[in-house]
C-alpha positions in Angstrom: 181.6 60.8 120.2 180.6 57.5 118.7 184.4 56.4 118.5 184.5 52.5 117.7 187.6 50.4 118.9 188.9 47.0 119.9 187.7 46.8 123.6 192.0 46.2 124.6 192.3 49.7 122.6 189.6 52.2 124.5 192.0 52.4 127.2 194.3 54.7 124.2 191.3 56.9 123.1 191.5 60.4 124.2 189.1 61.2 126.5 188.3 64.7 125.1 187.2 63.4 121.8 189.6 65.0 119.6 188.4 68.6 121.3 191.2 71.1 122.5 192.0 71.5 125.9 190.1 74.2 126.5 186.7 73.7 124.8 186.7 70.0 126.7 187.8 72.0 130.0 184.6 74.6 129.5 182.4 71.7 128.4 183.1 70.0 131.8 182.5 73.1 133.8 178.8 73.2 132.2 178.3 69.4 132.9 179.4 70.3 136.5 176.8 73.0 136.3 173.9 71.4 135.3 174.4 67.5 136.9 175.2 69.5 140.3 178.2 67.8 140.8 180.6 69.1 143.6 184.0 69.3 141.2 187.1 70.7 143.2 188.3 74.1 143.5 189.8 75.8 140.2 191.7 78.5 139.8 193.3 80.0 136.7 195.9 82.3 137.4 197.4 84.9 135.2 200.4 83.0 133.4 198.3 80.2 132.7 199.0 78.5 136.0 196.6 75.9 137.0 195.0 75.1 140.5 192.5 72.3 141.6 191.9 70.4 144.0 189.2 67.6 145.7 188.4 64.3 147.2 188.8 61.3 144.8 190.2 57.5 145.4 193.4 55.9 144.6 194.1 51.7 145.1 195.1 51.3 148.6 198.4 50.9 149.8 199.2 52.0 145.9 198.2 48.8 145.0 195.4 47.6 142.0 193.5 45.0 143.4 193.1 45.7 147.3 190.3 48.1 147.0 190.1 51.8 147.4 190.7 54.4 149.8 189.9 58.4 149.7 192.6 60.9 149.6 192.6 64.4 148.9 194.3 66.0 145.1 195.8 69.0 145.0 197.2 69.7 141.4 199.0 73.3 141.6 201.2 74.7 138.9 202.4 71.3 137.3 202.5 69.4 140.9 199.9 66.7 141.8 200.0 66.1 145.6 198.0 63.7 147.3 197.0 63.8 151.2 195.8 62.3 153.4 193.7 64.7 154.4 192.7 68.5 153.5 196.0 70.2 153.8 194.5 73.0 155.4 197.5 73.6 157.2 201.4 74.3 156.0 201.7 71.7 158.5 200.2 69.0 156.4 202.7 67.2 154.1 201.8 65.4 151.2 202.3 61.2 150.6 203.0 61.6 147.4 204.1 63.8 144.4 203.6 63.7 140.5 204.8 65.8 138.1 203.1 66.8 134.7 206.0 68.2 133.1 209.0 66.2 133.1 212.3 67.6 131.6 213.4 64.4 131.0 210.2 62.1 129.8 206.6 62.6 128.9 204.0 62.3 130.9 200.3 60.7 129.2 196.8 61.3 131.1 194.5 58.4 130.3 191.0 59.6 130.8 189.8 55.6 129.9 191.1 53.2 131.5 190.5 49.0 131.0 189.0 46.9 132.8 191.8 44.5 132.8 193.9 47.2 134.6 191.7 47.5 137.4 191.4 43.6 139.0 188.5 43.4 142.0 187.1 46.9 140.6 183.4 47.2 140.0 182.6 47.8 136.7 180.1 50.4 137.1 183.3 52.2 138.5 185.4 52.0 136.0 184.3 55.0 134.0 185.4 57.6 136.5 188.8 56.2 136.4 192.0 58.1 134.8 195.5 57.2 134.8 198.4 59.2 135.0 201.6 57.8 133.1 205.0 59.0 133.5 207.8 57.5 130.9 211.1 58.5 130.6 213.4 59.2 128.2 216.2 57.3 130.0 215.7 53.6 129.2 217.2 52.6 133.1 215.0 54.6 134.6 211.6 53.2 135.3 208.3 54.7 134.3 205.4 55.6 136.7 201.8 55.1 136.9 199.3 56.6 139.2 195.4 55.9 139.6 192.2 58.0 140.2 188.7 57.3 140.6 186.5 60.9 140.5 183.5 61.2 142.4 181.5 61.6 138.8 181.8 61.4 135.4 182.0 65.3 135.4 184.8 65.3 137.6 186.8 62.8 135.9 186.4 65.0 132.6 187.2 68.0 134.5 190.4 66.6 136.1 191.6 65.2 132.6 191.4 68.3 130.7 192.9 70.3 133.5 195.7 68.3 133.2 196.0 68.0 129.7 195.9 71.6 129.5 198.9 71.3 132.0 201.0 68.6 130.1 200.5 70.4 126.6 201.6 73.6 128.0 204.4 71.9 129.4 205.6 70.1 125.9 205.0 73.7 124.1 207.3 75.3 126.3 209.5 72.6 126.2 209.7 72.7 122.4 210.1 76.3 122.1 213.6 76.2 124.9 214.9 73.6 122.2 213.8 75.4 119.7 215.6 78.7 121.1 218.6 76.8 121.8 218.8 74.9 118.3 218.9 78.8 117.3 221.4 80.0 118.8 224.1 76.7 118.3 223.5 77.4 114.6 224.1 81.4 114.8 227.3 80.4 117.0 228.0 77.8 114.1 227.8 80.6 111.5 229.9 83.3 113.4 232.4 81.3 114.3 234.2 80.8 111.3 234.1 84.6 111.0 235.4 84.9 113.7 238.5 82.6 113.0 239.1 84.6 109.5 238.9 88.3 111.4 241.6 86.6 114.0 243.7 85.2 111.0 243.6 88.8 109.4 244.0 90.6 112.6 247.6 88.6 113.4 248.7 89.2 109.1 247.9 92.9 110.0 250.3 92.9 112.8 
């Protein structure tokens, strides 16, 4: 997109490029298509609930720094599990758990991610980096941060607008309950001073 920035701000820029969810999300399928790439499984399901899945690399041990190890992704609904291996099995439990839409917080997918983040990284791998960053709104409660590195460029794209798509359906829905609730506290506002005069009138009556 041409975007120009302070190299210590890229890591902010969206990776989409100001596109919606969706067009960036069909763009990647037709990069997948035409580079060959081998991008994991998706899956839209009616209700607009989201499946994929693949091999990428996270830090070892969880940390930056001490290189990186494969493990297999499986986002599902607004769950990103990571295994070991292929969890072909029931039987196979995941070592860790994210979730996209948090009732309590906001959750930021970084499709660009610094260099500085990433110590003993090569750069020719930091591109298919992405970051996933939990904050919440309780200020005692501390934030989370979780690293990928796709298998491609495609990937990478494919992955972040999947889970955009998640996180924005997530914050729309989220709105609307407060929304709806904001509605009804007012309407109970309103009737209850009715409610109070009919009472008062009811007991003169009597």
């Amino acid at each position: 997109c041409h975007a120009l920035c302070h190299p210590k701000c890229s890591a902010c820029l969206p990776a989409t490029c100001g596109m919606s969810s969706d067009c960036s999300l069909h763009l990647s399928e037709g990069l997948c298509r035409d580079k060959g790439s081998s991008p994991g499984q998706q899956i839209k399901e009616a209700g607009g609930h989201m499946h994929l899945e693949g091999w990428m690399k996270q830090p070892r041990n969880g940390k930056r720094g001490q290189g990186w190890e494969r493990k297999y992704v499986v986002l599902d609904g607004t769950k990103v599990s990571i295994y070991e291996i292929e969890p072909r099995e029931e039987s196979v439990k995941p070592l860790e758990e994210f979730d996209l839409c948090l009732s309590e917080g906001e959750v930021m997918i970084h499709g660009a991610v610094g260099a500085s983040e990433l110590p003993n990284t090569a750069k020719s791998d930091v591109p298919y980096i992405l970051k996933l960053e939990s904050r919440c709104h309780a200020p005692c409660w501390p934030g989370q941060a979780i690293y990928f590195m796709a298998p491609s460029f495609p990937d990478k794209q494919r992955w972040v607008a999947v889970m955009e798509s998640v996180v924005a359906g997530g914050r729309a829905a989220r709105e609307k309950a407060e929304a709806d609730a904001g509605t009804v506290c007012k309407r109970q506002m309103v009737l209850s001073p009715l409610v109070q005069v009919k009472s008062y009138r009811d007991k003169g009556a009597q």
